[in-house]
LOFILO-780850 format. One record per atom (N, C-alpha, C): residue number from 1; atom name; x, y, z. Coordinates in nm, 3 decimals, always signed. Layout:
REM LOFILO-780850
 resi name       u       v       w
  NUM   CA       X       Y       Z
...
REM end
This chain:
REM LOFILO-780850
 resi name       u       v       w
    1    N  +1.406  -2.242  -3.456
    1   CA  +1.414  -2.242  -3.310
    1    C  +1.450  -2.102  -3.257
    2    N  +1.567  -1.990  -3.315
    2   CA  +1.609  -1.909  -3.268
    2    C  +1.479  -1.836  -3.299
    3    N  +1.448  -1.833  -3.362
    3   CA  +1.330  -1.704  -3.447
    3    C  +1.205  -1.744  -3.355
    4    N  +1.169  -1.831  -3.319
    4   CA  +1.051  -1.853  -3.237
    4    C  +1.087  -1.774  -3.114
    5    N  +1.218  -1.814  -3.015
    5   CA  +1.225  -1.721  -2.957
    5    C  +1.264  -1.572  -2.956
    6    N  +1.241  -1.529  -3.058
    6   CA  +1.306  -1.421  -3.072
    6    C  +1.096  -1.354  -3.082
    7    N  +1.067  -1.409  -3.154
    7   CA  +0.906  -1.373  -3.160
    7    C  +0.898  -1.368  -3.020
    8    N  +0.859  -1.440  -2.937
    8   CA  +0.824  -1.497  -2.821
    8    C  +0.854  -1.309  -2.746
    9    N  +0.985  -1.296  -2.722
    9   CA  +1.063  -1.190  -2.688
    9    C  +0.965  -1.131  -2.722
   10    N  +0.968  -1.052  -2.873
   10   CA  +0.992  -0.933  -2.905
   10    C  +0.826  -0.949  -2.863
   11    N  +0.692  -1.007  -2.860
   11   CA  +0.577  -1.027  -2.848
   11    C  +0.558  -0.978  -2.673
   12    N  +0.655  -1.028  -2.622
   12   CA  +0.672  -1.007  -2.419
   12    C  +0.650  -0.865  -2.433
   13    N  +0.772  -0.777  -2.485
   13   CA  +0.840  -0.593  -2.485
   13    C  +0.668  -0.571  -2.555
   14    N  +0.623  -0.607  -2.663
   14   CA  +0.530  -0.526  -2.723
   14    C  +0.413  -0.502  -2.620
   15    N  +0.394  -0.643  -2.574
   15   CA  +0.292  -0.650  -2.459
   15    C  +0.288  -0.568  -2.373
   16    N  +0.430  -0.560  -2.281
   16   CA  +0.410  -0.491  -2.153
   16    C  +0.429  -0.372  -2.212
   17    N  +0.518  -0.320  -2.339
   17   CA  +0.505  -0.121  -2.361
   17    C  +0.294  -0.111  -2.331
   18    N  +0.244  -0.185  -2.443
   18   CA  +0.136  -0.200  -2.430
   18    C  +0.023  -0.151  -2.332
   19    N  +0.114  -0.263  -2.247
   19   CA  +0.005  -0.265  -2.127
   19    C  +0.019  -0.181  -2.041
   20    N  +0.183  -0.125  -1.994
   20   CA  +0.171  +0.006  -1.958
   20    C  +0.103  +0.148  -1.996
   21    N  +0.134  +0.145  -2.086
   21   CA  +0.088  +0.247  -2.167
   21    C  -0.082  +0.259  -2.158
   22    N  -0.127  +0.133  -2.220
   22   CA  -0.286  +0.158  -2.122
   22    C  -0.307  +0.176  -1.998
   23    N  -0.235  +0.143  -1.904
   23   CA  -0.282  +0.165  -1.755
   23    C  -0.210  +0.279  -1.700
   24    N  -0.117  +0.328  -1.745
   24   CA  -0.107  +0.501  -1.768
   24    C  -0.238  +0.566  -1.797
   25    N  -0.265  +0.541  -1.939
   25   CA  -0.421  +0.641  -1.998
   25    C  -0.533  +0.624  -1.868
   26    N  -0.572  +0.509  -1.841
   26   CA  -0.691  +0.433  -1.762
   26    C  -0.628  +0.519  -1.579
   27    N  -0.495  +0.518  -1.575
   27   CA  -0.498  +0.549  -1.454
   27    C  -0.507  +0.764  -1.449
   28    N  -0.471  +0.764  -1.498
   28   CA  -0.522  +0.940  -1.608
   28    C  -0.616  +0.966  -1.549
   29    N  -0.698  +0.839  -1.620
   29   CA  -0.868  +0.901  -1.572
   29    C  -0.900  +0.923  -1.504
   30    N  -0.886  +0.775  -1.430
   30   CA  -0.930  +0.783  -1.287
   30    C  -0.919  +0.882  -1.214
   31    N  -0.781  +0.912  -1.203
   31   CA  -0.768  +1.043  -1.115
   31    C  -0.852  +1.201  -1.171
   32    N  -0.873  +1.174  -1.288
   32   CA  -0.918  +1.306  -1.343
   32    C  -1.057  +1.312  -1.284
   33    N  -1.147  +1.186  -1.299
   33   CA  -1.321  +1.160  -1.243
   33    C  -1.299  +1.168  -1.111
   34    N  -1.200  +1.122  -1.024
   34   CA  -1.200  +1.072  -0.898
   34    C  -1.078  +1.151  -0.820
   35    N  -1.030  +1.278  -0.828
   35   CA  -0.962  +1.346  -0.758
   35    C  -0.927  +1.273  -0.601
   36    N  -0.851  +1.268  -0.542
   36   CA  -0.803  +1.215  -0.420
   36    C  -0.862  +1.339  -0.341
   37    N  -0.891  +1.300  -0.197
   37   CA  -0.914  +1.354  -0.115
   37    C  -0.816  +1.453  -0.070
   38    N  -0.879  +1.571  -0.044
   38   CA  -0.797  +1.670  +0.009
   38    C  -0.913  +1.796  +0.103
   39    N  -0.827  +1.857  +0.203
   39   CA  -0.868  +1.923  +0.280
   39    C  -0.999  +1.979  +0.317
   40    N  -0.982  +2.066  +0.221
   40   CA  -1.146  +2.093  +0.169
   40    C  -1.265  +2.007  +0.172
   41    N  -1.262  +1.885  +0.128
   41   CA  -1.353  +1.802  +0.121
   41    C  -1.348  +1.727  +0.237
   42    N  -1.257  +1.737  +0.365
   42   CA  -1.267  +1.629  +0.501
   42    C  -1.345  +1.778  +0.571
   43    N  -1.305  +1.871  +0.565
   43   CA  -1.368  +1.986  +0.597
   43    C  -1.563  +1.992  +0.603
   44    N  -1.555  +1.986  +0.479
   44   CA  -1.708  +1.932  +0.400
   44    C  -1.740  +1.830  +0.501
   45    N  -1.690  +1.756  +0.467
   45   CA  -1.750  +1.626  +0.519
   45    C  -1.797  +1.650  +0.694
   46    N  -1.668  +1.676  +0.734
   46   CA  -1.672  +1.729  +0.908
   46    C  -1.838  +1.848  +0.954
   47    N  -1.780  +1.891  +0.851
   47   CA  -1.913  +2.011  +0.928
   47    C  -2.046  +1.908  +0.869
   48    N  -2.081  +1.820  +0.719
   48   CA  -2.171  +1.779  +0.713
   48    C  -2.209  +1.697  +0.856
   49    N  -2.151  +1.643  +0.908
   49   CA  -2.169  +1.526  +1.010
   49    C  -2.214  +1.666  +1.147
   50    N  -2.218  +1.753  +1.126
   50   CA  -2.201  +1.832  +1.254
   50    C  -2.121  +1.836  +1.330
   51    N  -2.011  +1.822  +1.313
   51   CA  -1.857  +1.879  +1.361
   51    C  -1.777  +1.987  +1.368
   52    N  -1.749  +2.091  +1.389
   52   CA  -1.684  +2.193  +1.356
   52    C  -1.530  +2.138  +1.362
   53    N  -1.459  +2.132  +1.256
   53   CA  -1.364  +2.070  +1.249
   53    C  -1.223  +2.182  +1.310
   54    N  -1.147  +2.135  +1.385
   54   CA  -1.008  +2.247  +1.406
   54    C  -0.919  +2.196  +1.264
   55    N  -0.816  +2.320  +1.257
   55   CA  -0.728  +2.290  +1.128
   55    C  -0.605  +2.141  +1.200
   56    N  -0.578  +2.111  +1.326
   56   CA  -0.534  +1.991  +1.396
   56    C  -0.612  +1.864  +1.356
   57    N  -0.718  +1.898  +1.407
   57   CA  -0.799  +1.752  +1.333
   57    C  -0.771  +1.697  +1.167
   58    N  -0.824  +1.840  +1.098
   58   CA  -0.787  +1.806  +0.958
   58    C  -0.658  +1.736  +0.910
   59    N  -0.517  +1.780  +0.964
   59   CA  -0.393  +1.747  +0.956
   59    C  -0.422  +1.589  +0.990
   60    N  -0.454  +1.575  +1.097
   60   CA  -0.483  +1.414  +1.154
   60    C  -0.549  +1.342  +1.081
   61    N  -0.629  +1.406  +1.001
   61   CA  -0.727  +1.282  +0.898
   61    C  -0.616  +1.262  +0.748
   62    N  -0.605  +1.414  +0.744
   62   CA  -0.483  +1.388  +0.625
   62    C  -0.336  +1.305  +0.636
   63    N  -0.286  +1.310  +0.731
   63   CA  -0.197  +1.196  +0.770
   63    C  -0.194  +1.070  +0.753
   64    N  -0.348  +1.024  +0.808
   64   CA  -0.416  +0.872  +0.803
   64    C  -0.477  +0.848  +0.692
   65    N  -0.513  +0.920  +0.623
   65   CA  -0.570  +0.908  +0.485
   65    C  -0.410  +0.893  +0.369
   66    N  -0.338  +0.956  +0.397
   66   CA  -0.173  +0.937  +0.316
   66    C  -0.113  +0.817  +0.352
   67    N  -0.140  +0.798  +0.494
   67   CA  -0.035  +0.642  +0.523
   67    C  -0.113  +0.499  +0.466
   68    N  -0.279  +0.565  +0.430
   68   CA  -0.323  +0.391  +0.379
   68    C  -0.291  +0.442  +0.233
   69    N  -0.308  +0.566  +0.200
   69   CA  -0.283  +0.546  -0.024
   69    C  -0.155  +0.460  -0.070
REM end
């Protein structure tokens, strides 16, 4: 009885080191393929659309883009 739960346990800790530990590596990536948005690229984006963007506007998209991450 004790030893079952003691498996049980020690099987929980192995799991979640585990599973953290993969979604550490996996979240790594992501960010490495998929860089977060930053300045430069709302910039990009602004003049693609035909906008001449002010450095005020930019601040304003970067604000609203930080309060939903």
């Amino acid at each position: 009885m004790l030893m079952d739960i003691l498996y049980v346990v020690i099987g929980l800790v192995v799991g979640l080191v585990l599973g953290f530990l993969l979604s550490k590596k996996l979240m790594t990536k992501q960010l490495k393929e998929n860089p977060p948005i930053n300045e430069e690229m709302i910039k990009t984006l602004m003049r693609g659309m035909g906008r001449n963007p002010s450095q005020k506007q930019v601040n304003q998209l970067m604000k609203q883009m930080q309060k939903y991450q």
